[in-house]
KOLGUKOL-314005 format. One record per residue: residue in one letter; x, y, z of N, C-alpha, C in turn. Coordinates in steps of 0.05 Angstrom, whole numbers, padded with zeros to 5 digits, always signed. Example, Ala and Ser with C-alpha at 12.3 -4.5 7.8 and 13.67 -1.06 7.14 Angstrom:
KOLGUKOL-314005
a+00264-00114+00156+00246-00090+00156+00264-00066+00156;s+00257-00045+00142+00273-00021+00143+00258+00001+00157;
This chain:
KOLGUKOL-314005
x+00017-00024+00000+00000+00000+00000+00017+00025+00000;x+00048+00028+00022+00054+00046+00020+00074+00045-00015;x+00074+00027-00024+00086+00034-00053+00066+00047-00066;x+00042+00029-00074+00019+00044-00080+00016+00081-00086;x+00021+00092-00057+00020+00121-00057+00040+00130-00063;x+00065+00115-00064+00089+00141-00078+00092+00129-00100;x+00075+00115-00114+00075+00114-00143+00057+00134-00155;x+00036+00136-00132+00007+00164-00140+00031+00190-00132;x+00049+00190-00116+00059+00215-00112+00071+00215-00127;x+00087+00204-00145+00103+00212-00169+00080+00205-00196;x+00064+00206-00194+00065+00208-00224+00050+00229-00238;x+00050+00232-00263+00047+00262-00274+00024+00277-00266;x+00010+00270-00258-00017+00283-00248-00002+00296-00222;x+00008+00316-00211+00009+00329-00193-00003+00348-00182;x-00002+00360-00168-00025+00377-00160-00025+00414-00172;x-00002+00425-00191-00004+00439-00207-00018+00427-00235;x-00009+00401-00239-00027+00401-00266-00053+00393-00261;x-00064+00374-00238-00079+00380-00233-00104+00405-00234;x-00094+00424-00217-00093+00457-00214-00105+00465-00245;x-00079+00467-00258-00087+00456-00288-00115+00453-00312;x-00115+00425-00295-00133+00408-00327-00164+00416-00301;x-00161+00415-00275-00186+00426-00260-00194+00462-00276;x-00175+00478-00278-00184+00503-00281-00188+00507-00321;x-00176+00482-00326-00189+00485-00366-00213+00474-00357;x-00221+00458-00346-00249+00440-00342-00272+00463-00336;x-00260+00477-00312-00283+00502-00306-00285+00520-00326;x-00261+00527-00340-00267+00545-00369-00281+00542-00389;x-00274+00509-00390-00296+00508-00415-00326+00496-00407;x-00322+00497-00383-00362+00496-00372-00373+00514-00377;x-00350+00545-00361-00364+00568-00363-00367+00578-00387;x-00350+00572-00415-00355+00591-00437-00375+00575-00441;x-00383+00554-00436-00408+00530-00451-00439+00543-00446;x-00433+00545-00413-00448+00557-00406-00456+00600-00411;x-00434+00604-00419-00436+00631-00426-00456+00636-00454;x-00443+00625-00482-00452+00613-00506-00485+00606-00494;x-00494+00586-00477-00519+00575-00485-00538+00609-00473;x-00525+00621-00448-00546+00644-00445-00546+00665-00463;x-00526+00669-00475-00520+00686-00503-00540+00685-00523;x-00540+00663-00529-00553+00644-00555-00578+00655-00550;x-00588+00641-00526-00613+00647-00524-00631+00677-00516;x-00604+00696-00509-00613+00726-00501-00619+00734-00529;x-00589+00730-00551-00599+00753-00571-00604+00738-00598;x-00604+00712-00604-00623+00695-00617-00646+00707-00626;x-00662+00714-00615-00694+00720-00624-00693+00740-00635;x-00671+00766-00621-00668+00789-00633-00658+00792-00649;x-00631+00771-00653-00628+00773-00681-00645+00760-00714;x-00651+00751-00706-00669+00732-00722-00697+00758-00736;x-00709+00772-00715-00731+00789-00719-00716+00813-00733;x-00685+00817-00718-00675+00845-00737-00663+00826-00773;x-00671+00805-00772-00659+00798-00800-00688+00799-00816;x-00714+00789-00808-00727+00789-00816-00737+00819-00823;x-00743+00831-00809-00751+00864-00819-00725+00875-00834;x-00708+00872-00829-00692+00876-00854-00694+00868-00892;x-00701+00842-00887-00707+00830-00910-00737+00843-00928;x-00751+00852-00897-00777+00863-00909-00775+00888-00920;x-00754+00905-00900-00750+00929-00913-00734+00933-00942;x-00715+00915-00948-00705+00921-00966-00723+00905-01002;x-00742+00886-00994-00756+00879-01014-00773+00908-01022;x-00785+00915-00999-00799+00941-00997-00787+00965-01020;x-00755+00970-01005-00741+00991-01023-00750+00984-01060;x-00738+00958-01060-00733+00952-01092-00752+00944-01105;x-00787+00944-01089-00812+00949-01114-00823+00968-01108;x-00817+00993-01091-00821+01021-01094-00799+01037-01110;x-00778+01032-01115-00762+01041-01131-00750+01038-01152;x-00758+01014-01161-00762+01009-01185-00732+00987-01181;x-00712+00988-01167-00692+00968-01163-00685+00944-01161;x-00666+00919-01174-00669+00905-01179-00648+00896-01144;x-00655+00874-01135-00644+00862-01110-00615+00859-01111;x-00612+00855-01140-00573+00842-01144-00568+00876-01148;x-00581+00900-01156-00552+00915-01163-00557+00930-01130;x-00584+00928-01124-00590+00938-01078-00571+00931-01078;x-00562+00899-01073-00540+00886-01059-00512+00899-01062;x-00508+00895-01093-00479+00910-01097-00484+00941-01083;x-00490+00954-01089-00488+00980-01076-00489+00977-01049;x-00499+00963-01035-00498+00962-00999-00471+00942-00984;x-00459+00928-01006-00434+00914-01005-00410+00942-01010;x-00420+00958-01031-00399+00987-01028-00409+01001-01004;x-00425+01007-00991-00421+01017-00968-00415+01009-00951;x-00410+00986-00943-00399+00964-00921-00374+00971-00926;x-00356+00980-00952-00332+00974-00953-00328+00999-00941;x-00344+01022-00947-00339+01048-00936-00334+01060-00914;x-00354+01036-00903-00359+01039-00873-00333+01021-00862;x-00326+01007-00870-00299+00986-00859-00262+01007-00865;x-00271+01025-00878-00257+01043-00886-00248+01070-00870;x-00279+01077-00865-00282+01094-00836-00298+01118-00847;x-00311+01113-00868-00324+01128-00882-00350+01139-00872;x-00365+01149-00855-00390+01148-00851-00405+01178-00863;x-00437+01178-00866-00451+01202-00879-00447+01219-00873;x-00455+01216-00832-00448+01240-00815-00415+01244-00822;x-00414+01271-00814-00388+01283-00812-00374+01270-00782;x-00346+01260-00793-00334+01252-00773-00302+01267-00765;x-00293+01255-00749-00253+01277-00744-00246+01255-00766;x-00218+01269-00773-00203+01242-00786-00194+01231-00779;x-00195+01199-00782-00179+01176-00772-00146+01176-00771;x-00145+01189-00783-00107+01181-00786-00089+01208-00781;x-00107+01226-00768-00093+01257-00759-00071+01254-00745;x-00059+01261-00724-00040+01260-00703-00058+01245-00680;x-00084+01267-00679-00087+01252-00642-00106+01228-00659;x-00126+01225-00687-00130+01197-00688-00110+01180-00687;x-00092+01175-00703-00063+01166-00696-00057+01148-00672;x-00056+01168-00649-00045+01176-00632-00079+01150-00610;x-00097+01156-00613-00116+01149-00601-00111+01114-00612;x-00108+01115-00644-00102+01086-00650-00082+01064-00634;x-00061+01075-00629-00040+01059-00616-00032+01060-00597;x-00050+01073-00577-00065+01063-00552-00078+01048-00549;x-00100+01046-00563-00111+01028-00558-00105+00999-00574;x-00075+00996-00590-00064+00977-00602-00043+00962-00571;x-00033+00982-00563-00016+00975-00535-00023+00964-00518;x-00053+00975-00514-00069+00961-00484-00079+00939-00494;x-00090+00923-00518-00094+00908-00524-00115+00911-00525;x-00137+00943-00533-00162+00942-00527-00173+00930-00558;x-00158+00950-00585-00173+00941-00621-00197+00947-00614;x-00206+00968-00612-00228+00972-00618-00252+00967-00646;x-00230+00966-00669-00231+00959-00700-00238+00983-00719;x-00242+01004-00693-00261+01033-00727-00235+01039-00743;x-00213+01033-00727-00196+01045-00748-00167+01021-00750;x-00166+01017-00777-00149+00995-00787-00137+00998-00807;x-00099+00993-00808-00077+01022-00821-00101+00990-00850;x-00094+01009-00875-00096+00993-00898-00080+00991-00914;x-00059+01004-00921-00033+01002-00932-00010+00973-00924;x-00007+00959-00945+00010+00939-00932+00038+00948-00911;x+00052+00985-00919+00071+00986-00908+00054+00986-00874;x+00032+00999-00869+00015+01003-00843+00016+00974-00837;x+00007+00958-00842-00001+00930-00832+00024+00920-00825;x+00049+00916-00833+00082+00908-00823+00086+00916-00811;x+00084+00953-00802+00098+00966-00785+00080+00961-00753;x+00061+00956-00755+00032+00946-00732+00050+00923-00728;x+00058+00896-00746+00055+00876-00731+00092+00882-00720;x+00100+00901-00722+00130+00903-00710+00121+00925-00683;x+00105+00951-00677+00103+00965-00668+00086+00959-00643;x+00074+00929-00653+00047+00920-00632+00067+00901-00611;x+00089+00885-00629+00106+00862-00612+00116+00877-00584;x+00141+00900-00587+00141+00919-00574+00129+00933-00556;x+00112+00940-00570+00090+00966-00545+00065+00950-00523;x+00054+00926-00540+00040+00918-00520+00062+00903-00497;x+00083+00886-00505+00098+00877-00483+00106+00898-00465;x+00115+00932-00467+00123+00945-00450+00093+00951-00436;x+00076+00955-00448+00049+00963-00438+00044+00941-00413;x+00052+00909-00420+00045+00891-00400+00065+00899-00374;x+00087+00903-00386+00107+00911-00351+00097+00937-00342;x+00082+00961-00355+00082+00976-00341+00048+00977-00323;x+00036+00946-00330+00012+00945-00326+00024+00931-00293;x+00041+00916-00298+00052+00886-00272+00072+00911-00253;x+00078+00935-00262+00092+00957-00245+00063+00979-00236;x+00053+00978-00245+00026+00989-00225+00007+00980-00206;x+00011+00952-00216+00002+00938-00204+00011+00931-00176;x+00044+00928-00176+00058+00929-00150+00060+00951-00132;x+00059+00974-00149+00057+00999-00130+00027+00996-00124;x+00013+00997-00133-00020+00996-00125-00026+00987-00089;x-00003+00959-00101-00013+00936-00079+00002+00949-00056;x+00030+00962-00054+00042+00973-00042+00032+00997-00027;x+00022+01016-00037-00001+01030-00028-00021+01033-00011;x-00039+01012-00016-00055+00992-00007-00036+00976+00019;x-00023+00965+00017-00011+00958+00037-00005+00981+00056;x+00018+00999+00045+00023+01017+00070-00009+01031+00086;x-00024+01033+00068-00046+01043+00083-00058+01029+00108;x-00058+00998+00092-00079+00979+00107-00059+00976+00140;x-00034+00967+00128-00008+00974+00149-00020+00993+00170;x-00015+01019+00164-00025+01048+00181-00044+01036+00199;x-00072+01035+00187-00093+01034+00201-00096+01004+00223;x-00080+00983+00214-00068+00962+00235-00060+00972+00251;x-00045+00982+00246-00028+00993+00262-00036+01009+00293;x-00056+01031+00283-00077+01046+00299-00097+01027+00316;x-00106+01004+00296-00128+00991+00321-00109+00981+00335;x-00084+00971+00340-00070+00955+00353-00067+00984+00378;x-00058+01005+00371-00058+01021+00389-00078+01031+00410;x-00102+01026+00397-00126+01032+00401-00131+01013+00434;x-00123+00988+00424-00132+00962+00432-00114+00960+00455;x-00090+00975+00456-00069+00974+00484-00048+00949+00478;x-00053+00938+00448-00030+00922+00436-00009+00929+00428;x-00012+00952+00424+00014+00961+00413+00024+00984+00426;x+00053+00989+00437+00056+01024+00456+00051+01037+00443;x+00038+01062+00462+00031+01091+00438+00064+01094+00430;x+00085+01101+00442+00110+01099+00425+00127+01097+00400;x+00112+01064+00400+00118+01055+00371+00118+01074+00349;x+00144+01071+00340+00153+01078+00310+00165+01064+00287;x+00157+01056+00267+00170+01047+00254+00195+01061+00242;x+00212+01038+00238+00239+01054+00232+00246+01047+00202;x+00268+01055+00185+00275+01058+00161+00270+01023+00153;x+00277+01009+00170+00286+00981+00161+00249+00980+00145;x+00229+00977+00163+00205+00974+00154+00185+00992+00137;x+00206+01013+00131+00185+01035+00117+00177+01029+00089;x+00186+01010+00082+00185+00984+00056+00159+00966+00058;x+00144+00974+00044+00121+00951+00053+00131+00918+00042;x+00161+00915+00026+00162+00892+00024+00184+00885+00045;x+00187+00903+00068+00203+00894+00093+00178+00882+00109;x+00153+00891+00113+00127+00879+00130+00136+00842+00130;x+00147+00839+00149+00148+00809+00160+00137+00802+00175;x+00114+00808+00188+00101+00808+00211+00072+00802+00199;x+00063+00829+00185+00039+00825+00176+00030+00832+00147;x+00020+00820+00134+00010+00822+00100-00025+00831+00095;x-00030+00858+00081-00057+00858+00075-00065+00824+00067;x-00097+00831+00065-00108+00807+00064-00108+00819+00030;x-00124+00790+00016-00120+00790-00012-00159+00791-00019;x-00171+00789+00004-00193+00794+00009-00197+00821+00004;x-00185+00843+00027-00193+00863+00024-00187+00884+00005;x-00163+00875-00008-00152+00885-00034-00174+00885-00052;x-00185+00862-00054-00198+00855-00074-00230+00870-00069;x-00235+00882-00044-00255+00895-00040-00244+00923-00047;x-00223+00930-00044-00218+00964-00042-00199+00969-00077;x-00201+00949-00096-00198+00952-00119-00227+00954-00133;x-00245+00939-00124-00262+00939-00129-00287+00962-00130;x-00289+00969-00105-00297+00993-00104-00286+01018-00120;x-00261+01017-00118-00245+01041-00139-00253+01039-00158;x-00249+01012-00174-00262+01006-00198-00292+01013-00210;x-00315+01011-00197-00331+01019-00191-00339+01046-00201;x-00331+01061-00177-00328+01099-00172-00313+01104-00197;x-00296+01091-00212-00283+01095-00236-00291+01100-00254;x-00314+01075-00255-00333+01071-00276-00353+01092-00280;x-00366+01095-00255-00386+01118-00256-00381+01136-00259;x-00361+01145-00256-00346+01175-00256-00345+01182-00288;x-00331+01157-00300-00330+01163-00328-00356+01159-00343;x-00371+01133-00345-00400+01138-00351-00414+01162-00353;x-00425+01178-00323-00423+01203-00325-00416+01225-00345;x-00391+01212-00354-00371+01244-00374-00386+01231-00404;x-00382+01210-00402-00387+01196-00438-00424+01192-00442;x-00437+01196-00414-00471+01208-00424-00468+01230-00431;x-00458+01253-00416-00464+01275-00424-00448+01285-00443;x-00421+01280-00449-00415+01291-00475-00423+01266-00505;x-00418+01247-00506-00431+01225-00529-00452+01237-00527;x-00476+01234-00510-00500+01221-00509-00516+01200-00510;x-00498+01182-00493-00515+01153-00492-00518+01153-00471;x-00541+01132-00465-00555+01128-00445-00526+01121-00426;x-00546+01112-00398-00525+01107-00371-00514+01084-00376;x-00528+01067-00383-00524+01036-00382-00511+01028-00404;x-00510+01040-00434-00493+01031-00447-00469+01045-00446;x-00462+01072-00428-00436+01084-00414-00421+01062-00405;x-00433+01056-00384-00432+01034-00360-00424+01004-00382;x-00433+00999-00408-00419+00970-00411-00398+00978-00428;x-00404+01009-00442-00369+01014-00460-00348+01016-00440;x-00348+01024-00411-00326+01031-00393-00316+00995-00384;x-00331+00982-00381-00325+00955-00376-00322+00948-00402;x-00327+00937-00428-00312+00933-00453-00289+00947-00457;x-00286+00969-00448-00262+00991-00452-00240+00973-00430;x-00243+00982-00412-00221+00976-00386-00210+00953-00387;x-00240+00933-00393-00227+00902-00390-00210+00895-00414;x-00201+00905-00439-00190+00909-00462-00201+00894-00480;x-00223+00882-00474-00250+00871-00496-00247+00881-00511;x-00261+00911-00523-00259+00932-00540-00276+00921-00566;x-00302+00910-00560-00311+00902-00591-00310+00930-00608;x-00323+00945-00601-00319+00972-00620-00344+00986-00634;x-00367+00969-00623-00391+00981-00622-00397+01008-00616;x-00387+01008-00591-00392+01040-00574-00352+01043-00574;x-00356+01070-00588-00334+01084-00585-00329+01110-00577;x-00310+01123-00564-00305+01155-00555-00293+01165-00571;x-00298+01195-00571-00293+01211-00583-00282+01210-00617;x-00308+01207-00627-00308+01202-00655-00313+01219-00679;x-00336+01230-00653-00351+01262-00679-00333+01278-00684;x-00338+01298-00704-00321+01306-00718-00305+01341-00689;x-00326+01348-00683-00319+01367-00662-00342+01368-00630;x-00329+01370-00604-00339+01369-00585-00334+01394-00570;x-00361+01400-00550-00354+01419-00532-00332+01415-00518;x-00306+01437-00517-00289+01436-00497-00273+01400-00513;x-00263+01411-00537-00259+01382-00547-00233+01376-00530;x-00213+01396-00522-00185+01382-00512-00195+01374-00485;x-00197+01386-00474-00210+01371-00444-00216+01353-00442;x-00241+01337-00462-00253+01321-00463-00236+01291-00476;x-00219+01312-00492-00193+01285-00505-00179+01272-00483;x-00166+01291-00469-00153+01291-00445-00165+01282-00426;x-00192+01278-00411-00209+01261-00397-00211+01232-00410;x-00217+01238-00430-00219+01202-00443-00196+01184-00435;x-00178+01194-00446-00149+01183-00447-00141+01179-00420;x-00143+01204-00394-00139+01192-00371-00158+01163-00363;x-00179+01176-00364-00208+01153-00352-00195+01124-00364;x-00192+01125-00392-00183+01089-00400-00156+01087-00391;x-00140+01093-00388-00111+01093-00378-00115+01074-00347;x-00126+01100-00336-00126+01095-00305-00153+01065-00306;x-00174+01069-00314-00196+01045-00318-00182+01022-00324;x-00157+01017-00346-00149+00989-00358-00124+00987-00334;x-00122+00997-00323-00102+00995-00307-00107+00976-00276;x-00127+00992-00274-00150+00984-00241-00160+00962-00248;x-00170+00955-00273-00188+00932-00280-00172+00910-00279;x-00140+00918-00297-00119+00898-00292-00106+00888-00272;x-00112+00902-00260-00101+00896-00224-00124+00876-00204;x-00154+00890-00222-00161+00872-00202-00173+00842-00210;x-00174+00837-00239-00166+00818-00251-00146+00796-00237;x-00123+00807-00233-00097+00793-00223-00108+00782-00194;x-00119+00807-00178-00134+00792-00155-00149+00772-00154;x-00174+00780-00167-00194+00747-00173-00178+00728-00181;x-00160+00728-00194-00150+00700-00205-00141+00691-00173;x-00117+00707-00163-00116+00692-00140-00140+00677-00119;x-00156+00693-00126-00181+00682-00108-00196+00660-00120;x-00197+00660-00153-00198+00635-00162-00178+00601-00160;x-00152+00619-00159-00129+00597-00144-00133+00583-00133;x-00135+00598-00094-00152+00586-00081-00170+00572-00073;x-00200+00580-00096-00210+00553-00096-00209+00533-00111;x-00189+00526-00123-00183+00502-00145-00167+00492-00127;x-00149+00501-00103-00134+00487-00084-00150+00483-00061;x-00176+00489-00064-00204+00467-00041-00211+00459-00053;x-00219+00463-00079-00227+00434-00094-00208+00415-00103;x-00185+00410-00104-00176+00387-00105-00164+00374-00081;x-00161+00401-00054-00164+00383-00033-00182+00361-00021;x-00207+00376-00034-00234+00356-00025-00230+00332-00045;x-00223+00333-00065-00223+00305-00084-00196+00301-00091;x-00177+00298-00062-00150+00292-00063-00155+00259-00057;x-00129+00257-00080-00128+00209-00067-00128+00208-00046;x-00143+00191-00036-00141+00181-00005-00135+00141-00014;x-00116+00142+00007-00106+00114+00012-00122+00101+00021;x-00113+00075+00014-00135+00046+00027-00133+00056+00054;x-00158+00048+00077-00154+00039+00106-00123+00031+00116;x-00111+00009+00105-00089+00002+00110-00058+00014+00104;x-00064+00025+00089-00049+00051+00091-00052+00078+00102;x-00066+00080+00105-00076+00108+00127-00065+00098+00163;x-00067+00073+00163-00060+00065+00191-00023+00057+00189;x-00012+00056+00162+00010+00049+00160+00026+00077+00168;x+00010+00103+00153+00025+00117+00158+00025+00141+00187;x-00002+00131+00198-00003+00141+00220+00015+00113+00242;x+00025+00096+00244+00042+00085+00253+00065+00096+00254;x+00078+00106+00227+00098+00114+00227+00108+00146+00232;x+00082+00157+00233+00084+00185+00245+00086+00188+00269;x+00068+00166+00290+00075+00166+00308+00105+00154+00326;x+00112+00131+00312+00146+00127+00316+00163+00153+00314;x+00158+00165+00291+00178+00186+00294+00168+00216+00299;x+00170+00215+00328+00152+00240+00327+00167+00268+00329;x+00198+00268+00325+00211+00295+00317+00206+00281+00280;x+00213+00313+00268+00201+00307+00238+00215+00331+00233;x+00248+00339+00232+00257+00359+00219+00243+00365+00186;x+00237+00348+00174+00229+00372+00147+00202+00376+00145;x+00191+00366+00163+00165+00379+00168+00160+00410+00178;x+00186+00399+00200+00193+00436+00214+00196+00453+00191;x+00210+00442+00177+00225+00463+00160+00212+00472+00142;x+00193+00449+00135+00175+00460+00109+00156+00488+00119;x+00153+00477+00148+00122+00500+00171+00140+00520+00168;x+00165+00536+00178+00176+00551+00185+00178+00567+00147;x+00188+00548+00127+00190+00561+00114+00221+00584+00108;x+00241+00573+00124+00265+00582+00126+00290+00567+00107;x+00303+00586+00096+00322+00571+00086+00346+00578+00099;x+00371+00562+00113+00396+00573+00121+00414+00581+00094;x+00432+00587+00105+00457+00597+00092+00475+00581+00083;x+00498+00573+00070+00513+00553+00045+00522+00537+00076;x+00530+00546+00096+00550+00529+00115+00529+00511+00137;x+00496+00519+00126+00485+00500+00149+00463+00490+00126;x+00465+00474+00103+00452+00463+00084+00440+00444+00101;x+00416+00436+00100+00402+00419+00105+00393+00394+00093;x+00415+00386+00075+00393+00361+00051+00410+00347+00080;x+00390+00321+00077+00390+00301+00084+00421+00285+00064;x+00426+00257+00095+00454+00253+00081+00450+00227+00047;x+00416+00219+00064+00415+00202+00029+00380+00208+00034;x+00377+00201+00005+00339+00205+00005+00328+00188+00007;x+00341+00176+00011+00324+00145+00023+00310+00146+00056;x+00337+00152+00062+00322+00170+00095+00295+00178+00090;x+00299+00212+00064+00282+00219+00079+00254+00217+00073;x+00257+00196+00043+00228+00183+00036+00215+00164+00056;x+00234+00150+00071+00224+00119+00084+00215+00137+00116;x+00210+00154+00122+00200+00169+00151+00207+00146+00172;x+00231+00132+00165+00239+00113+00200+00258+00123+00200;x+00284+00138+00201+00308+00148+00205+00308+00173+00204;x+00324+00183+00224+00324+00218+00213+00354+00220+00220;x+00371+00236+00194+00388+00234+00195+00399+00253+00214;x+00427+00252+00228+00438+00272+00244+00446+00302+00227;x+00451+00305+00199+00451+00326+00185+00432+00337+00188;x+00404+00326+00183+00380+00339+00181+00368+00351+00214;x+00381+00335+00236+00374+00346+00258+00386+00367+00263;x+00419+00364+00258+00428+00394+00262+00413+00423+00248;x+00413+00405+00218+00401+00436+00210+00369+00452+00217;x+00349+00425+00242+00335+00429+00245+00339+00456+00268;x+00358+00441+00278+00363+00465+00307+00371+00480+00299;x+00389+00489+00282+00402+00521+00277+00364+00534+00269;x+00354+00518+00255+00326+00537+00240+00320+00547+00270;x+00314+00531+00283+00299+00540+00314+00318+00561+00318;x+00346+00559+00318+00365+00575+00339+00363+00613+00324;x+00362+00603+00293+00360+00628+00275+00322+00643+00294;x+00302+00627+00280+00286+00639+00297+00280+00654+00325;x+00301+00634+00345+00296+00645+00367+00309+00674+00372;x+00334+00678+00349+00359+00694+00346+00331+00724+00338;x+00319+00717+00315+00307+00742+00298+00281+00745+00316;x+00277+00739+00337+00252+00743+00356+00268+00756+00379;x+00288+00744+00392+00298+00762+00412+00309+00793+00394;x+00317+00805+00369+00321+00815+00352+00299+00843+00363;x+00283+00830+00344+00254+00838+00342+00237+00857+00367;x+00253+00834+00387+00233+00841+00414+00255+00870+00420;x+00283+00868+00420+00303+00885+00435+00299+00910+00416;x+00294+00906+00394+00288+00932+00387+00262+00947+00366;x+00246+00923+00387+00219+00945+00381+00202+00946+00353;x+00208+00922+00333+00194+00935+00312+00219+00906+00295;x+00193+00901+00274+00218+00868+00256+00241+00882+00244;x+00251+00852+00249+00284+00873+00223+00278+00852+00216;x+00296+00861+00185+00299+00837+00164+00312+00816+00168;x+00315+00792+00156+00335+00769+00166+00337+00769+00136;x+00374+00771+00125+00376+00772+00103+00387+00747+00101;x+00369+00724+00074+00374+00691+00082+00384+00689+00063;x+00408+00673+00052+00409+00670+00028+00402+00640+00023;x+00387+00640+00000+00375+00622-00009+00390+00606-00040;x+00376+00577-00037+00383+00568-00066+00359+00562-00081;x+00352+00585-00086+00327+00583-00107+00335+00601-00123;x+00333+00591-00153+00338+00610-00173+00324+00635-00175;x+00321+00655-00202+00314+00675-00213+00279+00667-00203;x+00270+00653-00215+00245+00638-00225+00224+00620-00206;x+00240+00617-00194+00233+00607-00162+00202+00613-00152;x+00210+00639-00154+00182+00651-00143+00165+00651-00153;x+00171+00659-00177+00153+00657-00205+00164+00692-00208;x+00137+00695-00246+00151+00720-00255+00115+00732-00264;x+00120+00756-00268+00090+00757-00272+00076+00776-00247;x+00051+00779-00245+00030+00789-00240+00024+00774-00214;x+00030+00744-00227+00013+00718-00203+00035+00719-00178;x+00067+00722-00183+00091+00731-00167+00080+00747-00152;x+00073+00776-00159+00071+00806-00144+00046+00803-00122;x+00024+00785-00138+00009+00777-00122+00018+00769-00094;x+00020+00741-00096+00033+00728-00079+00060+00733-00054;x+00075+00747-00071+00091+00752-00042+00077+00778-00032;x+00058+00793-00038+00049+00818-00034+00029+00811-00001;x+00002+00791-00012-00011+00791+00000-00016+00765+00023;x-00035+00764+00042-00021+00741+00065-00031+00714+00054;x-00053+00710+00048-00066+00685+00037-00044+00659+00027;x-00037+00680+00008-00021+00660-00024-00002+00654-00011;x+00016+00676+00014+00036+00669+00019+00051+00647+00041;x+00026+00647+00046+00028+00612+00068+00021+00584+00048;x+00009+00593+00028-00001+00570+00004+00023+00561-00011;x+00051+00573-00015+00058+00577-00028+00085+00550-00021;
């Protein structure tokens, strides 16, 4: 039985790929399920706008004497017109400086809105060289706002800890933090939650929305609610291109209004991207309770094999070590002297005990530290974990940022 399980613990199914083929499984439920309420929302409506179409245009061509094939051709040239950027109403021009300029913005953020698309083959090369570029710097400067955001947010949430602890007679009115901690990635004590991040992005996001809604009813003129789904198509970098800003040809107070746009989606794709990054972690999370709940469980007889042997050995240096989460320094390495040890849990080697006690002795060292002067200092560890270790990315900044991920980890 106990071969049994370290043949289930080695083999490729682990609990990242797991993680994995569980979170493609939920994706393609939910687009399945997305598709069937779709279908059936605008189905009918489309179907009724095809039909009165068909009625109207038979209509045109025996009141006007027109034959259906040359209707067609002529409404196939206006399609092209319109794909062109051609419209009746008077519009700005597409390819000015600030159209330009509005284009490859929204080429960077990854929004494509589609009204405007270069048509020149030299335009189309220089896009697919100018897009490789700009959206990848666009992604670091999205994963660098993101970290200050969280940083922010932290020092604040920090502050106001800080106060109820005072409040509460936990902490001396005294207390100061000193230079070592004025780093929210020095905070070794305590980490915002990834909860309330995710509430106070949220809300911003929100107040964001409405704020700009607001500006794009009253200067566009569209209703609230289709404000309200261009700012979410906009931010989230959807961008079908249905509802677009600032298109007409001239607006009240047009620079202002350029200059509002441009902030509002800037700062909107920014917030949205941040808090995007959050939910996923929160989605993480529960893909690591759901496969806890439908984790292998061993026969009876192995469940008692290995509670036998847990109880025989009831010091368990890499158990410590894994809880503590400490790595020593090159002169107190902790591998075990063979792995056979430390697979078979009946021997524990005397290497691995030593390096169990320095972990304790380091701890007890950075707590008396701590206590003598008032406030954490750093323990600078050096570690053997590569570049990559941590990971790279968004899901990284997350994680060492906030407290949740970072005990998960």
């Amino acid at each position: 039985a106990v071969g049994s399980c370290r043949r289930r613990r080695l083999a490729p199914l682990n609990e990242d790929n797991g993680r994995f083929l569980l979170l493609a499984a939920l994706i393609a439920a939910y687009l399945s399920a997305g598709a069937t309420v779709f279908s059936a929302l605008e189905s009918p409506s489309e179907a009724a706008a095809q039909l009165r179409w068909n009625r109207t245009l038979h209509n045109f061509s025996r009141i006007f004497n027109i034959s259906l094939p040359e209707l067609r051709a002529f409404l196939r040239s206006y399609e092209a017109a319109m794909a062109a950027g051609i419209r009746v109403d008077a519009l700005r021009p597409r390819w000015d400086f600030p159209g330009a300029f509005y284009f490859v913005c929204t080429v960077v953020c990854t929004i494509g809105f589609g009204m405007t698309t270069p048509a020149t083959v030299a335009g189309k090369v220089f896009l697919i060289v100018y897009g490789l570029f700009g959206c990848a710097g666009t992604i670091l400067f999205f994963n660098l706002f993101l970290e200050r955001i969280i940083s922010l947010l932290a020092f604040i949430m920090k502050a106001c800890y800080e106060r109820q602890l005072r409040r509460s007679g936990l902490l001396p009115p005294n207390f100061r933090r000193g230079p070592a901690v004025s780093g929210v990635g020095s905070l070794v004590g305590w980490k915002p939650s990834v909860y309330h991040v995710m509430l106070i992005l949220g809300i911003f996001a929100i107040a964001l929305s409405c704020c700009a809604s607001a500006m794009y009813t009253a200067v566009e003129g569209w209703n609230y609610v289709d404000s309200l789904y261009y700012c979410f198509v906009t931010f989230s970098t959807i961008g079908f291109g249905d509802l677009v800003s600032s298109q007409k040809a001239a607006y009240q107070h047009q620079g202002l209004y350029r200059f509002g746009n441009f902030v509002f989606i800037l700062m909107g794709v920014c917030c949205i991207y941040s808090l995007f990054n959050v939910i996923s972690i929160v989605i993480k999370q529960i893909l690591n309770w759901v496969l806890k709940k439908f984790e292998c469980r061993c026969c009876p007889k192995c469940h008692k094999s290995s509670t036998r042997l847990s109880r025989r050995n009831a010091i368990t240096p890499g158990a410590r070590l894994r809880r503590h989460n400490i790595a020593v320094d090159a002169d107190g390495q902790y591998d075990s002297d063979t792995e056979g040890r430390r697979l078979s849990g009946e021997m524990i080697s005397m290497r691995e005990l030593t390096a169990s006690n320095k972990v304790s002795l380091a701890i007890l060292q950075k707590q008396l530290s701590e206590t003598a002067n008032g406030y954490p200092r750093n323990v600078c560890i050096n570690t053997r974990q590569n570049g990559f270790s941590a990971g790279v990315g968004a899901l990284a900044i997350m994680n060492n940022r906030l407290a949740e991920t970072s005990d998960s980890r």
